[in-house]
N, C-alpha and C positions, 0 to 999 in steps of 0.2 A: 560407777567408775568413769572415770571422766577422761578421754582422748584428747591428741593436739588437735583432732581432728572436729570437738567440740567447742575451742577457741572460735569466738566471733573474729573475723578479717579484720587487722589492723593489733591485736595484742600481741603478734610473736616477737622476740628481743630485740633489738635496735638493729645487732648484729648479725640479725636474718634475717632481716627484709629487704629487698629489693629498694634501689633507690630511687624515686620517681624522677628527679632529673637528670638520671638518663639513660630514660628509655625502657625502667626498669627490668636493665641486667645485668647494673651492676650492682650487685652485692656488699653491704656492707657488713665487715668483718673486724676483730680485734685486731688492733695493731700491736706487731711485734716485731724487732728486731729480722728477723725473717724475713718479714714483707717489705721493711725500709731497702732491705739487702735488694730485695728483687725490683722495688722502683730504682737503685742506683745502677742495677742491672739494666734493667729499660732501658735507663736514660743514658746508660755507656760509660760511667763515673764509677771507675776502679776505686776499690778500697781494700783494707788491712781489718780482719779484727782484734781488736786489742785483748789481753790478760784479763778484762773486766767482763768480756765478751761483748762489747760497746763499738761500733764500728766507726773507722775512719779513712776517710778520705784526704788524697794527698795532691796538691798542686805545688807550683816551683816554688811559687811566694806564699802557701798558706796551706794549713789545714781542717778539717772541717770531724768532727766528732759528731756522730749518730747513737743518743743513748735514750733508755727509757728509767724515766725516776719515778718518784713519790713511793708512798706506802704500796698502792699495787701497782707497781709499773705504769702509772696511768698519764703520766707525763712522758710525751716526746723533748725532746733538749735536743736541737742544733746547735750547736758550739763552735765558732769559726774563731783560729789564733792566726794572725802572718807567723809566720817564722822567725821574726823580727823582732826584736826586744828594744825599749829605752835606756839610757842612762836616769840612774835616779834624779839626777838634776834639771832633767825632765818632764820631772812629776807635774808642775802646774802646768805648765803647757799641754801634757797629757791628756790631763784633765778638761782641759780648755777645747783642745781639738774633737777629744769623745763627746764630747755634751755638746758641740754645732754636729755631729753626726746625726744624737739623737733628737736635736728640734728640727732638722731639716729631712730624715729620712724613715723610713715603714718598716715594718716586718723586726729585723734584725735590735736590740737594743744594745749598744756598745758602753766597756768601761774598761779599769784598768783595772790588772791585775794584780796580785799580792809579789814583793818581790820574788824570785827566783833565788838559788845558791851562789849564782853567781853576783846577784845584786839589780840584777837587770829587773823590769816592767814589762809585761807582758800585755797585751793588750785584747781582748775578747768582743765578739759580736755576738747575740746569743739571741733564740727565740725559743718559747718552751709554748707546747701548745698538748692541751688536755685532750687526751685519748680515750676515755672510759668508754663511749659512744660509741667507738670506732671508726673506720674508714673505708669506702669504697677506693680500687687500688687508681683512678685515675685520679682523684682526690689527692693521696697519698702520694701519687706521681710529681701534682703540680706543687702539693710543700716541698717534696726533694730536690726539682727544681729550681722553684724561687730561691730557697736556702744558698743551692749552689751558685746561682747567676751574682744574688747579692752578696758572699761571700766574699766571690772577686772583685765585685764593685769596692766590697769595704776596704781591701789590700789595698786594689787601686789608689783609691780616695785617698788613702794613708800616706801614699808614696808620693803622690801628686799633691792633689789639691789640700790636702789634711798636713801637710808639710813635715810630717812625723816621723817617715822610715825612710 
């Protein structure tokens, strides 16, 4: 009968081992909804969780969606909307403005969204990054971070330089 304790060093799950850069102690663990909660905790970024149990983040000009997808949850999805919508007559410029977002910036990939009931264009920034592996939580810290800093940046851009809101 064979113990964990018969494993040669180096075979136990991703999400049990110790992370060598850094400093091995941090831990890395499956990411869940839970833990995204506790880096926005960290990092002092109030949120709401939604009906879907999907959490979100709320600033004046934008909000910011924390969900996990695919078949096993194994996708993180950041979701950043302004509050701000188009007019449909908009639409190519829309267009035109999101796609110099995505040749000129990282992380975030932007587009337009599907009308609304009211008729309006909603406009999204989105990053989806595979989780199956897991996360150590300072890891974890700095996507919820980055997500939030470029979030604002992307409102900003919109309102300012992206000419759009």
């Amino acid at each position: 009968m064979r113990t964990d304790e018969d494993e040669p060093p180096g075979n136990e799950p991703a999400h049990a081992r110790p992370d060598p850069g850094h400093g091995g102690g941090a831990v890395v663990r499956p990411v869940t909804l839970l833990r995204v909660a506790g880096a926005l905790d960290r990092l002092r970024i109030r949120y709401l969780t939604d009906g879907d149990g999907s959490l979100l983040a709320l600033w004046e000009r934008h909000a910011v969606l924390f969900a996990l997808e695919g078949p096993s949850d194994d996708v993180l999805v950041i979701r950043a909307r302004p509050h701000a919508t188009v007019p449909p007559g908009w639409a190519e410029r829309s267009y035109r403005v999101v796609n110099e977002w995505n040749h000129t910036r990282r992380f975030y990939k932007a587009y337009v969204g599907d009308p609304t009931d009211r008729r309006q264009l909603p406009l999204y920034a989105e990053m989806q990054l595979p989780v199956a592996a897991g996360a150590h939580d300072a890891l974890l810290d700095e996507v919820v971070d980055c997500a939030a800093v470029i979030a604002l940046g992307f409102v900003d851009w919109l309102h300012d330089e992206g000419g759009l809101l």
